[in-house]
N, C-alpha and C positions, 0 to 999 in steps of 0.2 A: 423612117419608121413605118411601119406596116400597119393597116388596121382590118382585122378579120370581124367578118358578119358572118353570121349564122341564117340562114335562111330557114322558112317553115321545113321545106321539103328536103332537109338538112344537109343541102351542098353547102361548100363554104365558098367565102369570095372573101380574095384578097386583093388589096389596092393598096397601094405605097402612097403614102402621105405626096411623096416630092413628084412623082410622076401622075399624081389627080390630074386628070384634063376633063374639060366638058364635053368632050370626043371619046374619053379613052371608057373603054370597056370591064366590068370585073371579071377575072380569070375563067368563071364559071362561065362568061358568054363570051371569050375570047373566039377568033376563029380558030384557034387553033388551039385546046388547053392542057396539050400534052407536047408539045414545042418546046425547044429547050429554054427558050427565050420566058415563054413563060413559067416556066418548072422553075428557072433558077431563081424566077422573083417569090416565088413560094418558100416561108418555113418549114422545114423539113415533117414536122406534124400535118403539115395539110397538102403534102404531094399526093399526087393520083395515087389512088388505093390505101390512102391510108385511111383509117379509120377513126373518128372520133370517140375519146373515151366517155364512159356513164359518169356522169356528175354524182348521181344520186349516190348517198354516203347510206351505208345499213344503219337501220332503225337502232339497233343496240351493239353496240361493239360485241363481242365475244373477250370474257373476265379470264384471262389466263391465270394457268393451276401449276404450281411448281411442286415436284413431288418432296420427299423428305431428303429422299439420297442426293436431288440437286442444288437442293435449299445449304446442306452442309458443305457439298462441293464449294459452292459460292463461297459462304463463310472462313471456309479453310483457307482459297486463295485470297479472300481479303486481308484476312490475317495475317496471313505469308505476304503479303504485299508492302516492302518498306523502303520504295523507291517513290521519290516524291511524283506524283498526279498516275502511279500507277492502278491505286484504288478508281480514281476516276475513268482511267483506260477501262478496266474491268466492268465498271456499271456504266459505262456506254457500250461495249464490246456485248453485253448481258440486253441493253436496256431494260436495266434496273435503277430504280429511284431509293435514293439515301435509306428513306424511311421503309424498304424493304427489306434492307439490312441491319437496323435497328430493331424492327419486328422480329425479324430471324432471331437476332442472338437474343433478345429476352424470351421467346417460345424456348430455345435450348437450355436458356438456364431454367427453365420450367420440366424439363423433362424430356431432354436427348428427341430421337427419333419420333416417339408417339407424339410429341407436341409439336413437330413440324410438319406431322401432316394436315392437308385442307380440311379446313371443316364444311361439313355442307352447307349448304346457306338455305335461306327460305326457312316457310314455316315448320315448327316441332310436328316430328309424327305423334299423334293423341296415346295416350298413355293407352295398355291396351284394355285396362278395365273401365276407363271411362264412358264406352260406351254399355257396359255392362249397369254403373251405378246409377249410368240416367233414365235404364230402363227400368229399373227397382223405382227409383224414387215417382216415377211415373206411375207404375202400379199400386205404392205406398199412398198415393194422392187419392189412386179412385179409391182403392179398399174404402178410405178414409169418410168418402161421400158416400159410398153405400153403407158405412155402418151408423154415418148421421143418421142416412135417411132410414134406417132398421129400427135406430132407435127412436123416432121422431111418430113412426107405426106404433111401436111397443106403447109409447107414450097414447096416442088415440087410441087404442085398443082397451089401454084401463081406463079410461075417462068415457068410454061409448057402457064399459060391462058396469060403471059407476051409474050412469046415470039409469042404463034398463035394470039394475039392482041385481045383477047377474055375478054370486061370488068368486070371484079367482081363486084357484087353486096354489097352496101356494106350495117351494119347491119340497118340502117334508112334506105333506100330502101327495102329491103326483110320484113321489117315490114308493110311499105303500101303499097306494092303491093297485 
C-alpha cells in the first residue's frame, strides 16, 4: 500500500507502507527520482511530469437546457423502446433522470413543441407600464399636498379678511365687475 503526501511546495512523496524504513527516503529526496527503481514504485498519477489535478469544484454547476426538437427525440425513442432495461440504456446513454421524462411527456400533452421549450428562469421582466403608473401615482401624492396646502391658505385668507372686516367678493360679483 502506498501512501502519498502532499507537500506545501506541492511536490508529492510517495512511500510504500512495506518498504518504510528509518533510513529510507521519500521519492521527492531520493538520489535519484527519475531511476527506474523509483518511477516504478510511483502511481502512474504521480510520475515525473505529471501533474496534479484542481480539487476545487465550480461555485455553481452550469443547469443544462435541452432544446424542444431533442426533448421529442428522447421521447420518441423511449417510446419505441420495448426491450426490457433498454429505457434505462437510453437515460444513462442521455444521462437523463426518470423524472425528465415524466416532465417531457406532460409538457407534450400540454402543447406539442411550444411547451417543450425552456422557460427562462429568474425574475419576471416588470410589466412595461409599471414603471409609467408609479410615476403618476407619485405625482397624484404631491398634487394632493399642494392642493391641501392651497386650500388650508384659502382657509386663512378668509378668516385674516373676517377679522380686518374686509368683504370678499363673491364669485357672481368678481364676474360682473
Amino acid at each position: 500500500m502506498a501512501k502519498i503526501k502532499m507537500r506545501p511546495n506541492a511536490t508529492v512523496e510517495v512511500v510504500k507502507m512495506s518498504e518504510r524504513r528509518s533510513d529510507a527516503r521519500p521519492v521527492s529526496q531520493a538520489k535519484n527520482p527519475t531511476s527506474p527503481a523509483t518511477i516504478s514504485r510511483m502511481p502512474p498519477s504521480v510520475a515525473p511530469g505529471a501533474t496534479v489535478p484542481d480539487p476545487e469544484v465550480p461555485e455553481k454547476a452550469a443547469r443544462r437546457r435541452f432544446t424542444a426538437e431533442y426533448k421529442l427525440r428522447v421521447l420518441r425513442e423511449a417510446e419505441g423502446s420495448v426491450e426490457p432495461g433498454a429505457l434505462g440504456a437510453l437515460r444513462r446513454r442521455e444521462g437523463l433522470y426518470s423524472s425528465h421524462l415524466t416532465t417531457w411527456r406532460r409538457q407534450r400533452e400540454q402543447g406539442a413543441l411550444e411547451a417543450l421549450t425552456p422557460k427562462k428562469r429568474g425574475r419576471r421582466a416588470p410589466h412595461p407600464l409599471s414603471r409609467r403608473v408609479a410615476e403618476l401615482e407619485r405625482e397624484t401624492v404631491h398634487l394632493q399636498r399642494r392642493l391641501k396646502q392651497a386650500e388650508m391658505i384659502i382657509e386663512v385668507q378668509k378668516k385674516v379678511s373676517e377679522i380686518l372686516g374686509i368683504p370678499l367678493k363673491s364669485p357672481a360679483d368678481a364676474g360682473g365687475a
